[in-house]
C-alpha positions as a printed Julia matrix, in Angstrom:
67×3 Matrix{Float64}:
 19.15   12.18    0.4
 21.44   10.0    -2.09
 21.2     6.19   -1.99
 23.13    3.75   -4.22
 19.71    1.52   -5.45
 20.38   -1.69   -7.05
 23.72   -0.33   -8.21
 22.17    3.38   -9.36
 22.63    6.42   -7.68
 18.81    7.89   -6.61
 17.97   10.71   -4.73
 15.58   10.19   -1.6
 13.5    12.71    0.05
 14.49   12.93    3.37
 11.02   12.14    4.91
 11.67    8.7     3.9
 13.59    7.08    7.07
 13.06    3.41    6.55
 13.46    0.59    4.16
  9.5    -0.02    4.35
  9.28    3.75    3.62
 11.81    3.32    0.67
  9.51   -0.06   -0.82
  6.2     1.77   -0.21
  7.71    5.3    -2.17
  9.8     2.6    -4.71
  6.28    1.35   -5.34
  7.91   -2.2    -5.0
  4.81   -4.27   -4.22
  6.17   -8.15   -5.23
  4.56  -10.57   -2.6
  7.98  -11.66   -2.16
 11.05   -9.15   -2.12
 14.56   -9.77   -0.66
 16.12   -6.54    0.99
 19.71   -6.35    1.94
 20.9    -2.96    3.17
 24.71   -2.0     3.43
 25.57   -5.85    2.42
 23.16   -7.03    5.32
 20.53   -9.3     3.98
 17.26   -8.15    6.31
 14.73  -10.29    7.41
 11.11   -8.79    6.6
 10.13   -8.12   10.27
 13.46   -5.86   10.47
 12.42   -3.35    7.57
 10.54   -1.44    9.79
 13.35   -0.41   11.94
 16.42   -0.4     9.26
 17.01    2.95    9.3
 18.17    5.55    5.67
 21.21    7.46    6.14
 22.43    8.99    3.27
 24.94    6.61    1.07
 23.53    3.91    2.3
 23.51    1.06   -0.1
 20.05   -0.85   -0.44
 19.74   -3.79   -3.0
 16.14   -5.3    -4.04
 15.6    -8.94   -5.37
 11.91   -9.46   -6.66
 11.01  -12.63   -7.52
  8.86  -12.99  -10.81
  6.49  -15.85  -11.7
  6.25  -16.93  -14.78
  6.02  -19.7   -17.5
């Protein structure tokens, strides 16, 4: 399945259905990660249940410590 990823074009497989699925295959593990999916800003406890269609539009915003 195609989704447009932080502004890139990615295919999917299609046994990912869920933006946890999607962070977990993404290997995305930042302590703190922002997730909004078709210009919807989710709050953590609703990754679980945001559902992957194909074209959907997901955008990630890690946040990087530093100094």
């Amino acid at each position: 399945m195609k989704l447009q990823i932080n502004g890139a074009e990615m295919e999917i497989p299609k046994t990912i259905k869920n933006i946890t699925q999607l962070i977990d295959h993404l290997k995305l593990n930042s302590p703190v990660i922002i997730v909004e999916h078709n210009d919807v800003i989710l709050p953590k406890e609703d990754l679980d249940d945001a559902m992957l269609t194909a074209g959907d539009k997901v955008e990630f915003v890690q946040f990087v410590g530093g100094g």
